[in-house]
C-alpha positions as CSV (number, residue, x, y, z in Angstrom):
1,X,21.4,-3.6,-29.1
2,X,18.2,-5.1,-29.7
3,X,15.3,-2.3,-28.7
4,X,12.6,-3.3,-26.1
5,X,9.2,-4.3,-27.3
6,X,6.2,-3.9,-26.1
7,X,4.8,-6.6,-24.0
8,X,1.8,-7.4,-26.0
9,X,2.9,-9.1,-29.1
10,X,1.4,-8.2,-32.6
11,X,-0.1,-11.4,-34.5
12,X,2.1,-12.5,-37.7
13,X,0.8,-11.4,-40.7
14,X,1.2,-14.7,-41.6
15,X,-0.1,-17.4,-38.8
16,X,-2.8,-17.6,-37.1
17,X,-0.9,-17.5,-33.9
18,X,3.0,-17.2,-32.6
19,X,4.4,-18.6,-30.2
20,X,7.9,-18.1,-28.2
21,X,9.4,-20.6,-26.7
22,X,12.1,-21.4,-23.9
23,X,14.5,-24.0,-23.9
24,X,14.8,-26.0,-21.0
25,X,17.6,-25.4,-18.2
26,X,20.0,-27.6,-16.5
27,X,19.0,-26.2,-13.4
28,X,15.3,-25.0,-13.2
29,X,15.2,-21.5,-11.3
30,X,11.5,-21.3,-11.5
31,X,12.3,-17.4,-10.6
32,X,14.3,-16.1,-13.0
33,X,12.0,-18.1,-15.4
34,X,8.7,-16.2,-14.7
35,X,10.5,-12.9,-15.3
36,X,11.6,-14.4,-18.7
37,X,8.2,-15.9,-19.3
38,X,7.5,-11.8,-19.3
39,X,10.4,-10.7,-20.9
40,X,11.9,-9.3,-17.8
41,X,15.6,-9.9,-17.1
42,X,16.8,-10.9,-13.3
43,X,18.4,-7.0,-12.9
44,X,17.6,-7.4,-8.4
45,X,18.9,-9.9,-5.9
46,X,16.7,-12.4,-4.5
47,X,17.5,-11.8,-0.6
48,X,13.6,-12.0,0.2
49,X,12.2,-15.4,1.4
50,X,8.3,-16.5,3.0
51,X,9.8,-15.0,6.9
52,X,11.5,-12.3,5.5
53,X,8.4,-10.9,3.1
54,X,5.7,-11.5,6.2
55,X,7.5,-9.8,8.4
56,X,8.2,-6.8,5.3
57,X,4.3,-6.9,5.1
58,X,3.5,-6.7,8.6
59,X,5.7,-3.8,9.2
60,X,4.5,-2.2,6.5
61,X,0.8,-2.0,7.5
62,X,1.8,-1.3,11.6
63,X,-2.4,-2.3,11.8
64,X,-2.4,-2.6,15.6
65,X,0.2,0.9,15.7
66,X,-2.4,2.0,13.7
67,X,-5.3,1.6,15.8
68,X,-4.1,3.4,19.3
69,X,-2.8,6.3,16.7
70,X,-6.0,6.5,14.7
71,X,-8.8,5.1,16.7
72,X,-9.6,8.6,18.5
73,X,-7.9,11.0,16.9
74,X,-6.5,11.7,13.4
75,X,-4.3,14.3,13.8
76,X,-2.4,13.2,10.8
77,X,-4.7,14.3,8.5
78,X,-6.1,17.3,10.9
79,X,-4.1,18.2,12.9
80,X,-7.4,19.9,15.0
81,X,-7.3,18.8,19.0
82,X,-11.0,19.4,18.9
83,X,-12.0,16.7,16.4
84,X,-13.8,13.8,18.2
85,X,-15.6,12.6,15.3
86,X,-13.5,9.4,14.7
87,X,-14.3,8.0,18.1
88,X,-17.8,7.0,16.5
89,X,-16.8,5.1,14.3
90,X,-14.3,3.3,16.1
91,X,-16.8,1.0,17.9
92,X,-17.9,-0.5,14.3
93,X,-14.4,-1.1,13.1
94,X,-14.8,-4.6,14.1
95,X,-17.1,-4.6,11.2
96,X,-14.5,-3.1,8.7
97,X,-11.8,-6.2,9.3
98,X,-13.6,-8.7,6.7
99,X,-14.2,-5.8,4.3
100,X,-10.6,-4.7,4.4
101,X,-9.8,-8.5,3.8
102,X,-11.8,-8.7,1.2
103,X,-10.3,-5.6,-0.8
104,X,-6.9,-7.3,0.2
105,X,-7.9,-10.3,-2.0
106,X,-9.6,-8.6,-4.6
107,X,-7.1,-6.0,-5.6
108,X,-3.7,-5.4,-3.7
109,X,-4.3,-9.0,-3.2
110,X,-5.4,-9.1,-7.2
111,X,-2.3,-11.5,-8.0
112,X,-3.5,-14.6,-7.3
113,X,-6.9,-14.5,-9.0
114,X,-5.8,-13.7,-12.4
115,X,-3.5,-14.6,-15.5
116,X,-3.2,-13.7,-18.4
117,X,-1.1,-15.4,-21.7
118,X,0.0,-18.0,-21.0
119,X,-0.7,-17.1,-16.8
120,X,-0.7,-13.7,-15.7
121,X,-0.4,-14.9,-12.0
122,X,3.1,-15.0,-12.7
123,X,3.6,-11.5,-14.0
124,X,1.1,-9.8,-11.6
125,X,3.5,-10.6,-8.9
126,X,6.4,-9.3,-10.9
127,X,4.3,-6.2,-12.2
128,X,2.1,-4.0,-10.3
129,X,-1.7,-1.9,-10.1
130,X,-0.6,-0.5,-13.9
131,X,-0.1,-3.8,-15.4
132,X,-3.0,-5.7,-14.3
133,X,-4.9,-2.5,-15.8
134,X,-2.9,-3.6,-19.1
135,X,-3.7,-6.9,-19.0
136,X,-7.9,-6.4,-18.3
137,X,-8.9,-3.2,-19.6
138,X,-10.3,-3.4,-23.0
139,X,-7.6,-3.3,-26.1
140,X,-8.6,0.5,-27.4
141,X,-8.4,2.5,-23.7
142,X,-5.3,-0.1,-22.1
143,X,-2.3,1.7,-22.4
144,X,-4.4,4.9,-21.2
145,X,-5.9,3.1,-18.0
146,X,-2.8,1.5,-17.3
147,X,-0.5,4.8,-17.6
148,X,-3.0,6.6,-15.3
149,X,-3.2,3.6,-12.8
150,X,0.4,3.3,-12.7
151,X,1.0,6.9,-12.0
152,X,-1.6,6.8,-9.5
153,X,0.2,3.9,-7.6
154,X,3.6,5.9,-7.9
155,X,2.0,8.9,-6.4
156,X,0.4,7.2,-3.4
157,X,3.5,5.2,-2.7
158,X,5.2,8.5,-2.9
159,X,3.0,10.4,-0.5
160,X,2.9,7.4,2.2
161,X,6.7,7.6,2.2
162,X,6.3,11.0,3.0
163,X,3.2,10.6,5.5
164,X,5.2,7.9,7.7
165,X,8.0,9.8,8.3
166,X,6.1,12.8,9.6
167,X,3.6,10.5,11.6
168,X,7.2,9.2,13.3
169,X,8.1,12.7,13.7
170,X,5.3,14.0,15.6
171,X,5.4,11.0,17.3
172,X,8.9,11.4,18.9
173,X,7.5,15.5,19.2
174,X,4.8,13.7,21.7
175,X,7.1,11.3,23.4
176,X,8.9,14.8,23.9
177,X,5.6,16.3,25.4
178,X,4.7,13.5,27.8
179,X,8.4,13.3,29.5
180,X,8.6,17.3,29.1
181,X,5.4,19.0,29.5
182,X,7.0,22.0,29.2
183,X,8.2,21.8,26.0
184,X,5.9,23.6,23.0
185,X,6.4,21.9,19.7
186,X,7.0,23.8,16.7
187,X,6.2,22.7,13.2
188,X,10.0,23.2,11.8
189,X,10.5,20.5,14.8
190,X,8.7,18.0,13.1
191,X,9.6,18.3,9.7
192,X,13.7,18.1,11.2
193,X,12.5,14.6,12.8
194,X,11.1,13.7,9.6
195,X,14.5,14.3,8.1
196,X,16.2,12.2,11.1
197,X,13.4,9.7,10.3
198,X,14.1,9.3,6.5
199,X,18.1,9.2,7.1
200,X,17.1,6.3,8.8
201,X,15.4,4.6,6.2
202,X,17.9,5.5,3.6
203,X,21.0,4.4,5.5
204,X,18.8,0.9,6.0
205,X,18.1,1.2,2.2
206,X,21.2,1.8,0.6
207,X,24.5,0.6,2.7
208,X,23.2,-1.3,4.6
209,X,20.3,-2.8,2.0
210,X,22.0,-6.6,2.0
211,X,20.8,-6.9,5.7
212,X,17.3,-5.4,5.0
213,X,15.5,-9.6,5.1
214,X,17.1,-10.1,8.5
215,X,16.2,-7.3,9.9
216,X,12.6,-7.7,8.5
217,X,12.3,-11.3,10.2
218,X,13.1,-9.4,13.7
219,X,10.7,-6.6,13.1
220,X,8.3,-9.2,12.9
221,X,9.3,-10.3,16.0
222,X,9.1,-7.1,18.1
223,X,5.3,-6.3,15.9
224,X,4.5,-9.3,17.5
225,X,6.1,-9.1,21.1
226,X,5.7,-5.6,21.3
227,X,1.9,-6.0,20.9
228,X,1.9,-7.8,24.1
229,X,4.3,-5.4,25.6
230,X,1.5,-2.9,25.0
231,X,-1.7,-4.6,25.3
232,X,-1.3,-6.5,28.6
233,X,0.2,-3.5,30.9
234,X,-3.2,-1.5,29.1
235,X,-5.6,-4.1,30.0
236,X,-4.2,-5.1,33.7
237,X,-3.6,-1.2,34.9
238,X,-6.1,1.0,33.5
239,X,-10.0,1.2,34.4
240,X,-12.2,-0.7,32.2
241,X,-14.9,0.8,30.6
242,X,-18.5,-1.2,30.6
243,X,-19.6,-3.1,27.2
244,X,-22.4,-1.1,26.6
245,X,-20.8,2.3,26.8
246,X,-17.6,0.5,24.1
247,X,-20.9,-0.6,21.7
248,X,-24.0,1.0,22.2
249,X,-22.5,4.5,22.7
250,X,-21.7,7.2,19.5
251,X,-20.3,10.5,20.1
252,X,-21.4,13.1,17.0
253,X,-19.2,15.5,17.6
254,X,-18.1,16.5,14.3
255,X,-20.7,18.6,13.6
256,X,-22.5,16.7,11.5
257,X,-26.5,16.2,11.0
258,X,-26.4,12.4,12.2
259,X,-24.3,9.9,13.5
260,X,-24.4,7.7,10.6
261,X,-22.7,10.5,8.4
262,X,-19.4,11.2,11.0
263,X,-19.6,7.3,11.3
264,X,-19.0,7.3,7.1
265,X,-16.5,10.0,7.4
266,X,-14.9,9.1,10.0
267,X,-13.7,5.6,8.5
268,X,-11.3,7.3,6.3
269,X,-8.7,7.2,9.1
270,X,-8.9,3.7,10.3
271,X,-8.4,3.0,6.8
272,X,-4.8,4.1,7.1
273,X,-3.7,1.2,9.3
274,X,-4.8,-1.4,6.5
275,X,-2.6,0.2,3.7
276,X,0.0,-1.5,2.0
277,X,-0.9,-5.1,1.7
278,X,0.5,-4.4,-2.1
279,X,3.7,-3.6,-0.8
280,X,4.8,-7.3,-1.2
281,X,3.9,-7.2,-4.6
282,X,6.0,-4.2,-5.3
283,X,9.3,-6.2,-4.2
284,X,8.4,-9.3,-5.6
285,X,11.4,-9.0,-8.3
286,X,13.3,-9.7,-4.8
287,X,11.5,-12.8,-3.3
288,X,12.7,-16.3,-4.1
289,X,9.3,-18.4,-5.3
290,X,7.9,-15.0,-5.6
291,X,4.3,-16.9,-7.0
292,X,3.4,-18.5,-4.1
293,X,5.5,-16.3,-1.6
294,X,4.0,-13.0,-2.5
295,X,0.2,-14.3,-2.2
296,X,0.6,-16.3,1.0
297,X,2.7,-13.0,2.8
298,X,-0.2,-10.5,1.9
299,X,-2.5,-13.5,3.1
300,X,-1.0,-13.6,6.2
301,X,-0.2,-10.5,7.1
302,X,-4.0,-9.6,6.7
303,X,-4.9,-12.6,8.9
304,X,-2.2,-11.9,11.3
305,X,-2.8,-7.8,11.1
306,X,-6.3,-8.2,11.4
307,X,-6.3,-10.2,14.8
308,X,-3.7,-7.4,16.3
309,X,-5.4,-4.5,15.4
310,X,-8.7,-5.7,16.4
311,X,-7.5,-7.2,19.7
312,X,-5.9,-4.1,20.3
313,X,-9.2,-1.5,19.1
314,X,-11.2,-3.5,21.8
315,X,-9.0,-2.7,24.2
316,X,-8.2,0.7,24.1
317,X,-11.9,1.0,23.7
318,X,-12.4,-0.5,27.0
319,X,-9.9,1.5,28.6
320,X,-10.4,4.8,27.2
321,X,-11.6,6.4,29.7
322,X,-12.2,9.9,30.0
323,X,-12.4,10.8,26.0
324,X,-12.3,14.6,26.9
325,X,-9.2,14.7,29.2
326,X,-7.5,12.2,26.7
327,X,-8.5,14.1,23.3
328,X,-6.5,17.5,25.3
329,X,-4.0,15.7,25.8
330,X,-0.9,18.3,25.1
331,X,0.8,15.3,23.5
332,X,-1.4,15.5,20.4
333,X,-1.6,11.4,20.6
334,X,-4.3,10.6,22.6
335,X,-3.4,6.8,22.6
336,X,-0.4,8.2,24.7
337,X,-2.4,9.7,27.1
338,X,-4.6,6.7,27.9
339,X,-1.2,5.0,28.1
340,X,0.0,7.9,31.2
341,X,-4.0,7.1,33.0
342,X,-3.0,3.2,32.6
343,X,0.8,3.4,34.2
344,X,0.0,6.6,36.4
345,X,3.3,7.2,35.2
346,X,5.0,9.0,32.4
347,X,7.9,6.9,32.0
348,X,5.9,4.3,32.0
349,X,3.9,5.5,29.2
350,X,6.1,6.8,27.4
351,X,8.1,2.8,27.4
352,X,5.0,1.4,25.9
353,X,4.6,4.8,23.3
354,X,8.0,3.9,22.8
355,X,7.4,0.3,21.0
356,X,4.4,2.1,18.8
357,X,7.6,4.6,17.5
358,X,10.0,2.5,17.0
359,X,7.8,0.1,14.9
360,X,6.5,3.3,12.8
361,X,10.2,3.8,12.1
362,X,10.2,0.6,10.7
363,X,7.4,1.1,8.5
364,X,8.8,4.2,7.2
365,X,11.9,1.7,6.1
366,X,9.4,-0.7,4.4
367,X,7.7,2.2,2.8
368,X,10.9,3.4,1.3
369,X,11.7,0.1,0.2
370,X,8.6,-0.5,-1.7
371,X,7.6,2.9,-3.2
372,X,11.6,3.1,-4.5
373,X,10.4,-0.4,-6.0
374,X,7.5,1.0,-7.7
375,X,9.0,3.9,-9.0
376,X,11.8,2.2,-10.1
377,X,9.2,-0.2,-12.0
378,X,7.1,2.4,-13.9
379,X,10.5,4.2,-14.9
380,X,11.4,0.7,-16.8
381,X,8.6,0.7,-18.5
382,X,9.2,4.5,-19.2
383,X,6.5,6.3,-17.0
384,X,7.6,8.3,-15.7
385,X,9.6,11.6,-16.1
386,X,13.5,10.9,-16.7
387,X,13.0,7.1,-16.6
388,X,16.3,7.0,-18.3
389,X,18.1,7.5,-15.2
390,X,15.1,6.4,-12.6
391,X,14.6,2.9,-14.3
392,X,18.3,1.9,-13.6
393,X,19.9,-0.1,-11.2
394,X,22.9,0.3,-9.0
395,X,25.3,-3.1,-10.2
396,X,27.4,-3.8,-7.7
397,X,24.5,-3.6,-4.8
398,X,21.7,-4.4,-7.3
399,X,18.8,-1.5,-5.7
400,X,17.0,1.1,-7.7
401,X,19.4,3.5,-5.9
402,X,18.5,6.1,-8.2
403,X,14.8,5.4,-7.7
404,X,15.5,5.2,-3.4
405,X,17.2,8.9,-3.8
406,X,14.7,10.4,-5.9
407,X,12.1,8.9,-3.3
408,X,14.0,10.7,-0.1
409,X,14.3,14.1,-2.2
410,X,10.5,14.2,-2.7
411,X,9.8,13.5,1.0
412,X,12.5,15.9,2.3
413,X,10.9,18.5,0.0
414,X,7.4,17.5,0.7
415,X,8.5,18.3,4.4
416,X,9.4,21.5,3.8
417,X,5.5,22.8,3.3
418,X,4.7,21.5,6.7
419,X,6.6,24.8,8.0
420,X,4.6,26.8,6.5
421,X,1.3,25.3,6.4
422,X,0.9,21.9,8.5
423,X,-2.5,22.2,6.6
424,X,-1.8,22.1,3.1
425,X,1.1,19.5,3.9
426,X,-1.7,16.9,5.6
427,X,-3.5,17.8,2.1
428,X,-1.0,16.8,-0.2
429,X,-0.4,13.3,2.0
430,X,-3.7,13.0,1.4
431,X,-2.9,11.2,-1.9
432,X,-1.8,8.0,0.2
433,X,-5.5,7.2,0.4
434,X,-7.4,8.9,-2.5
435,X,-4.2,7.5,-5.4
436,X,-4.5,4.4,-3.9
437,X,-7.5,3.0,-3.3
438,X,-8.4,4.5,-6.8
439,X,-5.5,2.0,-8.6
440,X,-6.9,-0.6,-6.7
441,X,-10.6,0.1,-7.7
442,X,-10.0,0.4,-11.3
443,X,-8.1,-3.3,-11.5
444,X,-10.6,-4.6,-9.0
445,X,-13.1,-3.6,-11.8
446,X,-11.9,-4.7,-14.7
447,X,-11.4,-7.9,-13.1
448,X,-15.1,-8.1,-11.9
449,X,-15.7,-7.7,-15.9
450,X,-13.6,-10.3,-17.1
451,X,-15.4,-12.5,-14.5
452,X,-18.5,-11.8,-15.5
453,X,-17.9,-11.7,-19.6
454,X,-16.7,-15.3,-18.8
455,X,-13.2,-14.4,-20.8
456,X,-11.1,-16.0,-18.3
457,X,-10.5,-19.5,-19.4
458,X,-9.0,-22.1,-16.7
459,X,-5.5,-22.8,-16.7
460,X,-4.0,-25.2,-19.1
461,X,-2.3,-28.2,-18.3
462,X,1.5,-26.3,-19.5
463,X,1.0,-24.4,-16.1
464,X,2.9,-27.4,-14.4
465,X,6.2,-27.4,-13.1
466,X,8.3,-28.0,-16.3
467,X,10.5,-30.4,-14.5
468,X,7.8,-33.0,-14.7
469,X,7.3,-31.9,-18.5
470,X,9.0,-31.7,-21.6
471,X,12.4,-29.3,-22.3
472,X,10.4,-26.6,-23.9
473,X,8.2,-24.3,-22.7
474,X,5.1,-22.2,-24.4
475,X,5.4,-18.8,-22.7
476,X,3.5,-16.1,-25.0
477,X,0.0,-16.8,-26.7
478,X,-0.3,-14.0,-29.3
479,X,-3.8,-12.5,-30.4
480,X,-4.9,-10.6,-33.2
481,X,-4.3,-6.7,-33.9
482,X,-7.7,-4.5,-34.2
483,X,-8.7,-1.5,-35.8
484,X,-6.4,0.9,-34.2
485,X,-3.4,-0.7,-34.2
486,X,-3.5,-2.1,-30.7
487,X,-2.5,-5.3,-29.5
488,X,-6.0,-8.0,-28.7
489,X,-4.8,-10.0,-25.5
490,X,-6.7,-13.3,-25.4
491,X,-6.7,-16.4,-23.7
492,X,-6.7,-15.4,-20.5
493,X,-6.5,-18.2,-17.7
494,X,-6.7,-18.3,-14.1
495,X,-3.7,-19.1,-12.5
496,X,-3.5,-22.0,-9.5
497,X,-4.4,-19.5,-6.6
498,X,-8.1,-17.5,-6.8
499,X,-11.2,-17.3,-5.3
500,X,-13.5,-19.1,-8.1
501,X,-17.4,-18.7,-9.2
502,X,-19.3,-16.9,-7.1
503,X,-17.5,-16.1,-4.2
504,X,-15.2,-14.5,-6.2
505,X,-17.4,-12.1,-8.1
506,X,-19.0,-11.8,-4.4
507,X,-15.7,-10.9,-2.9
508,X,-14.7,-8.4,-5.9
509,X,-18.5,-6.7,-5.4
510,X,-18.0,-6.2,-1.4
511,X,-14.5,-4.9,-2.0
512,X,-15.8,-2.3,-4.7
513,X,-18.2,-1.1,-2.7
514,X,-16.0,-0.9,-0.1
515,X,-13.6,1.2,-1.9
516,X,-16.1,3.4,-3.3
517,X,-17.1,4.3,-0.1
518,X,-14.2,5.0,1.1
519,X,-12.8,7.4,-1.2
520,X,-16.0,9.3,-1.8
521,X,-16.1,10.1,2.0
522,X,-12.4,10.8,1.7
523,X,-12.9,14.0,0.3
524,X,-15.2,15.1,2.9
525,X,-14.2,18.0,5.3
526,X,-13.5,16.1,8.6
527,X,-15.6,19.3,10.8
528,X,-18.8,21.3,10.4
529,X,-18.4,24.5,10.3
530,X,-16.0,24.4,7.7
531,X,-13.3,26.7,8.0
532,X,-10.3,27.2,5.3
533,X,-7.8,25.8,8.2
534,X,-10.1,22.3,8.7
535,X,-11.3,22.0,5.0
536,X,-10.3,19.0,3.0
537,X,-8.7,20.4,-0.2
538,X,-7.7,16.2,-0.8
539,X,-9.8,16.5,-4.0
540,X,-8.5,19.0,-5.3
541,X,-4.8,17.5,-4.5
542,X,-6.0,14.0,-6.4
543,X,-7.5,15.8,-9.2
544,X,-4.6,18.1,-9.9
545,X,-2.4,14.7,-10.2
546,X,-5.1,13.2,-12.7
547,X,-5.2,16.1,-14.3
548,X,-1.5,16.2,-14.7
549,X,-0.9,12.2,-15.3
550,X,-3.5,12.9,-18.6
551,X,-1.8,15.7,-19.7
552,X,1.6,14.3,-19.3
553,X,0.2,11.1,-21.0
554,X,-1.2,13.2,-24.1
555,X,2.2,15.4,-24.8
556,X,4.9,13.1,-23.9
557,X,4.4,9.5,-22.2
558,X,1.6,8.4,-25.0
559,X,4.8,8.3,-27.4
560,X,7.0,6.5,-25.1
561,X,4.6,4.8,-23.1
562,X,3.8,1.3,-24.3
563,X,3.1,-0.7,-21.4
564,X,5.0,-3.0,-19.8
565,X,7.8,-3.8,-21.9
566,X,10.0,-6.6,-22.7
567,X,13.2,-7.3,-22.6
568,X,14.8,-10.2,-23.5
């Protein structure tokens, strides 16, 4: 059995360069090419197409879900029926949609910007955050950055598992409240609906798994229909606010010196409804035409997202109403107490609350999907713990079924420190923000380098569709070594979808900026005074997983490590 290699090639002693080569096919499958163009062998089934991926996208994101569930209250993260602070940012978010668009095409959205020898465009969407680190960073720190990058990613992907599942939980707990009023929620409540929630996901993952792209194409469906569903009972029942109390007015009532400061901190929730645009990326191994399906679903989806979610944050702006009686509301949603005002009906509300569950139960099935994906991924290129057993694949249904139970075992356990402290669980979630936004920051970096060093070249003419060409194909373009032993990568091209000159080093500026931004004021307490129940102990959550990830990376991973590998 041949061993795997590492996926950057060491220059011939020899030649000046080597070069591998495919023979041509009888039948082109451009698919199952790019993977071998990497080294990767076809291991998944292709059951994703363009329909199927949007709607996998869309679901995953739940942007205009999002925005009634975070746009006045954040009782994911704090869980405090008193906190009011996010409501002043929420006017401005209309100013956050481009921004979050631009960090979209500049580093989820990184893919289609990029290549690397012969065109990394095609591996970026078979690889994820860790291998565009590989590909970028500068030969003597790349297998470092990309080992702590692709940890990173795994942990965030991880921990929004986990977080969706307990939003969906609490949810149904205040679907409970607004039919029952008399019913008191317990924390052990939540955590059992989080369990119902993931045996959801997992039955969708694993038996039934072949169904999975249907079922994403009529998600899509009810994100869209249900939208309307929601938004056009809101805006013809309930009382209308006036335009100047929607945008001139900011309530400070965090605690916080000025306005501009709770604004800041308070736009660490909204961010949560534009997670996941990556999450097509992470299943690309099971898209047919993954290269141009992959870029033009995370396209859409933030086109399609963005017009939702901000449709729907003007109009529960408008028709908030009372933001005292709705913040006490005893269903710890407020959203679903602007609903009740609306209808003048619980039933009623609790219908339209209905659509905003059901749909977060959907996400929690996307989520599952495509942090299994990504763990299964950095396990293959040993990255993890046990990636032995974690990198394999199930033959007769072809899923990471290891990877999807490992996944559920790590929520389920993760649930279990929400009965005891709901606190230190919304902590350790935490990560779904802070471990992501930081993978996406470093390989939106590294990029902005490479732009500006000029050392991406444009893409050679062997790019084209090699039914048009000869029967061979150049696939690998090998460099030099250096002093320490590590592979140089050079050559690297753009592939045929990327935002050039610059716009692009424009774009790549606003979206690190962004994302600097936003996880600085992550770790900020969301309430002044700061008590141990309301502090944000986030940083030290993040830190303690950097701090492991480099550890880990120093004994064990730095000898097995060795980037993405290849294997054919």
């Amino acid at each position: 059995m041949n061993r795997p290699q590492e996926m950057q090639v060491f220059k011939d002693k020899s030649p000046a360069h080597t070069q591998i080569e495919l023979e041509g096919q009888s039948s082109y499958d451009r698919d199952r090419d790019d993977l071998a163009r990497l080294g990767k062998k076809q291991v998944l089934k292709r059951n994703f197409g363009f329909m199927s991926m949007l709607g996998f996208s869309c679901t995953i994101m739940v942007t205009w879900e999002g925005m009634l569930v975070y746009v006045t209250i954040q009782p994911f993260r704090l869980q405090h029926p008193a906190d009011k602070h996010l409501v002043s940012s929420s006017p401005d978010f209309r100013m956050e949609v481009p921004l979050v668009s631009s960090t979209a095409s500049s580093s989820p959205g990184l893919g289609p910007c990029v290549s690397s020898p012969p065109y990394l465009n095609w591996s970026l969407w078979l690889q994820r955050q860790y291998y565009w680190v590989a590909m970028l960073a500068p030969p003597s720190s790349r297998r470092f950055l990309s080992y702590i990058t692709g940890f990173l990613t795994v942990a965030g992907w991880q921990a929004l598992t986990a977080s969706g599942a307990f939003l969906c939980g609490t949810l149904i707990q205040g679907l409970i409240a607004l039919t029952h009023p008399e019913y008191n929620p317990q924390r052990w409540h939540g955590t059992l609906l989080l369990w119902s929630v993931i045996l959801v996901a997992v039955i969708v993952n694993t038996i039934i798994s072949s169904l999975l792209p249907k079922l994403e194409c009529l998600i899509l469906i009810i994100h869209v229909l249900g939208f309307f569903a929601v938004l056009i009972p809101l805006v013809y029942m309930a009382p209308h606010g006036d335009a100047a109390s929607v945008f001139t007015v900011f309530l400070n009532e965090g605690g916080w010196q000025t306005t501009g400061l709770s604004f800041m901190i308070g736009l660490t929730g909204n961010v949560f409804a534009f997670l996941g645009t990556d999450a097509a990326i992470h299943m690309s191994e099971e898209i047919s035409n993954a290269s141009l399906n992959v870029p033009r679903s995370m396209l859409a989806s933030v086109m399609l997202n963005g017009t939702l979610g901000f449709a729907m944050l003007i109009a529960v702006l408008f028709c908030l109403g009372d933001i005292e009686q709705v913040i006490e509301t005893n269903t710890g949603y407020p959203f679903m107490a602007i609903f009740q005002n609306a209808t003048q009906s619980a039933g009623g509300a609790a219908a339209m609350a209905s659509v905003v569950v059901t749909l977060g139960i959907c996400a929690t099935i996307a989520f599952l999907a495509s942090s299994s994906r990504m763990t299964w991924s950095f396990a293959r290129d040993r990255g993890l713990p046990l990636s032995k057993y974690l990198g394999k694949v199930e033959p007769r249904s072809s899923i990471p079924l290891i990877a999807i139970i490992t996944t559920v075992i790590i929520s389920i356990l993760l649930s279990l420190i929400n009965i005891g402290s709901s606190t230190a669980f919304n902590q350790v979630i935490s990560l779904t923000i802070n471990s992501l936004y930081a993978s996406y920051f470093l390989a939106c970096a590294l990029l902005l380098q490479r732009r500006l060093d000029g050392s991406i070249s444009s893409a050679p003419s062997a790019y084209d569709d090699p039914r048009g060409g000869g029967s061979k194909q150049k696939i690998i373009t090998v460099g030099s070594d250096n002093s320490d032993g590590e592979p140089d990568i050079v050559n690297l091209t753009w592939g045929p979808f990327r935002v050039p000159g610059a716009l692009g080093v424009a774009v790549n500026v606003a979206a690190l900026v962004y994302m600097a931004v936003i996880i600085f004021f992550s770790f900020w307490p969301p309430l002044r005074p700061t008590t141990a129940e309301n502090m944000n102990y986030s940083v030290l959550v993040t830190g303690f997983v950097i701090c492991f990830s480099i550890v880990y990376y120093l004994v064990y991973a730095k000898k097995t490590y060795k980037g993405p590998l290849v294997e054919v």
